[in-house]
C-alpha positions in Angstrom: -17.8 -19.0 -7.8 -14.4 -20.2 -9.0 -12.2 -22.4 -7.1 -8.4 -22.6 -7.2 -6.8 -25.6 -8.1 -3.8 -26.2 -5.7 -2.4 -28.9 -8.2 -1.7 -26.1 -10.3 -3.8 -27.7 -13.4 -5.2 -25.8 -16.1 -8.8 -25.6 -15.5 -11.7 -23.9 -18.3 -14.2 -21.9 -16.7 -17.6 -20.5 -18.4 -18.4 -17.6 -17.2 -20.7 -14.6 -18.3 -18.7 -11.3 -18.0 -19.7 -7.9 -18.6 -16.9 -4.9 -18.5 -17.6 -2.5 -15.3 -17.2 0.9 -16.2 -18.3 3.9 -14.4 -22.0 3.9 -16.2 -23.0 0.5 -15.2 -20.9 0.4 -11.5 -24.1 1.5 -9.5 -26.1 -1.7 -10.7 -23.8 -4.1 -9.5 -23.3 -3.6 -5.9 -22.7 -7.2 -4.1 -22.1 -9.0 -7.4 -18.7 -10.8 -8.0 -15.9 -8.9 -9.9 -13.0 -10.8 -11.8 -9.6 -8.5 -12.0 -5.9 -9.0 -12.2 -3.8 -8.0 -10.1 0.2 -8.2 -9.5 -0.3 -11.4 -12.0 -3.2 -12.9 -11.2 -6.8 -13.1 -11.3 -9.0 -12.3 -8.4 -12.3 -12.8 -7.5 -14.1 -10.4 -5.2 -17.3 -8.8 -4.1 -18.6 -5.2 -4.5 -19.2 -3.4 -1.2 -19.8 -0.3 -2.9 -18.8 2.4 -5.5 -17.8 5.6 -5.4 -20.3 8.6 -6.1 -18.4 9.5 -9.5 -18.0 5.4 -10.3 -14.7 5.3 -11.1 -13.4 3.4 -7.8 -15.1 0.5 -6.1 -14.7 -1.2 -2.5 -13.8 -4.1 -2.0 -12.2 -6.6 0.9 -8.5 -6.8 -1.1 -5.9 -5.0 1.7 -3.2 -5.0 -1.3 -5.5 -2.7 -3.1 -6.2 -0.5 0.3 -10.0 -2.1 -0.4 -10.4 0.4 -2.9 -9.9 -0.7 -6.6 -9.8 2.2 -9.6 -11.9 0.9 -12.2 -10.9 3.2 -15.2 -7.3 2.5 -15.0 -7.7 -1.7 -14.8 -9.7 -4.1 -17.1 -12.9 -5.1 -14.0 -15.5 -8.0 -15.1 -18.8 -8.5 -13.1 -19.2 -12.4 -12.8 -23.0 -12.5 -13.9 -25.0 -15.7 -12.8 -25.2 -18.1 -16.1 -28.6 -19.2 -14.8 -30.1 -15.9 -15.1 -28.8 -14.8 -18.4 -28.8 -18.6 -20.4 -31.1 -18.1 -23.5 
């Protein structure tokens, strides 16, 4: 999970990302995404995708809880423990 740093301090976060695209949507359902939005990045969970992939839900009002993934760069946050070599 990432944290916000209210001091405004650059912070460096490893993190294992893989693109979302409407192929791979329908493995990670309840995973973490990473987008930007209006400026700036934003962490949220998959509820669930669309039947053709290319929207997901999510809990982001601004976005009407829907979020297009074809038209906008969307990163699944993958657990580092689970990947590390």
């Amino acid at each position: 999970m990432i944290h916000c740093d209210t001091t405004k301090k650059l912070i460096y976060i490893s993190m294992k990302l893989i693109r979302l695209t409407p192929d791979n949507v329908r493995y990670y359902t309840d995973y973490q995404i990473l987008f930007k939005s209006r400026g700036k990045y934003i962490v949220k969970t998959i509820l669930e995708s669309s039947k053709s992939g290319k929207s997901i839900k999510i809990n982001h009002p601004d976005l009407q809880n829907s979020l297009q993934i074809v038209s906008r760069e969307v990163y699944v946050i993958l657990d580092s423990d689970k990947y590390d070599d």
